[in-house]
N, C-alpha and C positions, 0 to 999 in steps of 0.2 A: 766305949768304942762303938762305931757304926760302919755296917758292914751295905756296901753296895753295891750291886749285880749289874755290872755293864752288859748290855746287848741283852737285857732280857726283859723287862719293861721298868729296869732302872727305878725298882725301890731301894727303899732305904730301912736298915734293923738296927732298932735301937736297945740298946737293953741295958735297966733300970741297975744293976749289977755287973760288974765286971765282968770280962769273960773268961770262967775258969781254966784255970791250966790242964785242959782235957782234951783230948781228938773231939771235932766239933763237926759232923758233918751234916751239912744243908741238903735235902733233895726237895726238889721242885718241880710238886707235878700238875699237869693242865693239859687239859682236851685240845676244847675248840676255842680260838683266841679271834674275834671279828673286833671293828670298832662299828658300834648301831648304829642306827641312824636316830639324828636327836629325836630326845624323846620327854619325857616329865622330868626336872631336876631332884634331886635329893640333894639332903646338906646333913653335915656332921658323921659322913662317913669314917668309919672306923673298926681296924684290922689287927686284934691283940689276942696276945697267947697271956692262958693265965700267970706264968712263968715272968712275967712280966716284958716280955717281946712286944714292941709296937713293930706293927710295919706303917709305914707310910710313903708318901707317893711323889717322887724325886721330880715325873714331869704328870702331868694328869691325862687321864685317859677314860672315855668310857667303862665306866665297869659297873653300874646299875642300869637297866633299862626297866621304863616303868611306864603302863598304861592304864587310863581306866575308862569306862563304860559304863552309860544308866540305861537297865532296863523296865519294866514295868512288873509287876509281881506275879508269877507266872499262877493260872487262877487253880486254886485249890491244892497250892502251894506252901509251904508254910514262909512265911515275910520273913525275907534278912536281907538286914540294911547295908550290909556289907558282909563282902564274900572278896577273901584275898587267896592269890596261888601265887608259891613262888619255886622257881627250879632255878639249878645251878647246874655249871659245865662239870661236866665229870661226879667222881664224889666228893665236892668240897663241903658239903654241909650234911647234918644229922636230924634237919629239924629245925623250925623256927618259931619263933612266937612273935605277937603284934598288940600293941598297944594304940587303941585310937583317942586323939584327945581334945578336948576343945580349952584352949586359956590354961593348958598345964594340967588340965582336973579329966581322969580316965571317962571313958563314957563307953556301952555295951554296944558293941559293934552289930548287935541281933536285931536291936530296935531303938537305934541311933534317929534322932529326927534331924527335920530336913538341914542342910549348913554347911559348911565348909571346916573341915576337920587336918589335922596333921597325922600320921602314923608312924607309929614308934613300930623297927625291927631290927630284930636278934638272930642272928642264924647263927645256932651252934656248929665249927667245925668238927670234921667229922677225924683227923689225920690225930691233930692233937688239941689240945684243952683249951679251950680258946675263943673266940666265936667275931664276929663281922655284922658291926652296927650299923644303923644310918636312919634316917627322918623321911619320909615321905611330906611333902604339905603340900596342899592343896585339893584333899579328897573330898568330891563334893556328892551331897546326897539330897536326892530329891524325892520331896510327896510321893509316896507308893509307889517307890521304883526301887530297885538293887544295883549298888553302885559294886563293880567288880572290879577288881584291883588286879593286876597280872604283871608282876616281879619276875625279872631274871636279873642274879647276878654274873657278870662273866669277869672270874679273877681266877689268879694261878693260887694253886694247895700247893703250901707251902710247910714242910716237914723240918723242923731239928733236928737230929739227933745228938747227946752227949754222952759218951765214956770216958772212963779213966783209960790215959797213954803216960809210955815215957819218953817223952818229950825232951828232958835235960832241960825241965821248966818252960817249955814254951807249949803253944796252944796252936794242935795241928787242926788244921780244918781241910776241906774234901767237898766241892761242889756237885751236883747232879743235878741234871735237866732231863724230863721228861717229855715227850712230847704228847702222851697215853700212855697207860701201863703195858710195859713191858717192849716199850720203844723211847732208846734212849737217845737223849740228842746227840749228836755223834760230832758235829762243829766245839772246838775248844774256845770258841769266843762266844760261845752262846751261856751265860750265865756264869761268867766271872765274875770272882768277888774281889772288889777292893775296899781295904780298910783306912778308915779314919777316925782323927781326933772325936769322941763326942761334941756333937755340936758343932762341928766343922767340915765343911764336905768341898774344901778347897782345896786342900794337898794330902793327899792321900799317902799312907803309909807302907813303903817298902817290906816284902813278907821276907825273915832274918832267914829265912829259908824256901827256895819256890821249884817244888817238885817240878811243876809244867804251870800253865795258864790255870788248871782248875782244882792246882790244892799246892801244901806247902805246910812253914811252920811260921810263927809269928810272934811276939815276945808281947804275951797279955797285960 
């Protein structure tokens, strides 16, 4: 079954598993939301919980911005060929790692020679177990200079949670929007969920029970 959040930037959750006959509740939370202005492309973006939750991206939207910079090696300095920062809106991340690579084959981001490289990155989420992939290409580095790489990503934390309910077998779910911590969104049309077929996101599945716009029960 896939679950899709009208009025909130309209992803889509997939998951690899059925979804158990348990109270399911989604909160979703996110700072500061802009669209940037264009900037470096990335490709192979990708938003999975180890649980095996994909999120993906029903209309697209800015949500990496990406710049880089060569300057010359600041003198009696120690040489690195590449120097990356990355920050995120709120605390959506714990930590990232980068891989730089040329034709597939890793290469030391310290003392990289001159060329045009692709970069591999992982930001662990920080809510739940998870993390937010994507490709960099086109990072170029030149004779005795530091090419500096400067990432943000801007996407909603986006939280699970499951327990066991009694339900009379069906699978209660509960929406939350965030706007910042400890500011909830207060509009009911802001982060409704509607359910559909896996692999289907044409007719959307009536909830066999519907508290209000942002929760209910649903026959998993």
């Amino acid at each position: 079954m896939s679950i899709l959040y009208r009025n909130f930037d309209r992803r889509v959750f997939n998951k690899k598993d059925r979804i158990m006959k348990k109270n399911v509740i989604a909160i979703l939370v996110f700072a500061v939301f802009f669209v940037p202005l264009e900037a470096q492309k990335v490709s192979n973006f990708s938003y999975n919980f180890d649980n095996g939750t994909v999120i993906t991206m029903d209309k697209d939207w800015g949500h990496v911005w990406v710049q880089q910079r060569q300057d010359a090696f600041a003198p009696n300095g120690d040489p690195q060929s590449v120097v990356i920062t990355v920050r995120t809106m709120g605390d959506l991340s714990k930590g990232s790692t980068f891989k730089l690579t040329s034709a597939g084959k890793d290469v030391r981001m310290k003392d990289a020679k001159a060329g045009t490289y692709d970069l591999k990155v992982t930001t662990a989420l920080a809510e739940m177990p998870g993390s937010i992939s994507f490709d960099v290409n086109g990072i170029v580095v030149k004779p005795n200079m530091k090419t500096t790489v400067s990432i943000t990503i801007y996407s909603y934390q986006i939280y699970i949670s499951e327990a066991q309910g009694n339900n009379n077998g069906f699978a209660g779910y509960d929406s939350k929007v965030y706007k910042y911590k400890g500011n909830a969104q207060a509009s009911p049309s802001c982060g409704r969920p509607e359910f559909y077929p896996k692999g289907n996101h044409q007719s959307a599945i009536s909830p066999d029970q519907k508290t209000d716009a942002l929760s209910g029960k649903i026959n998993s």
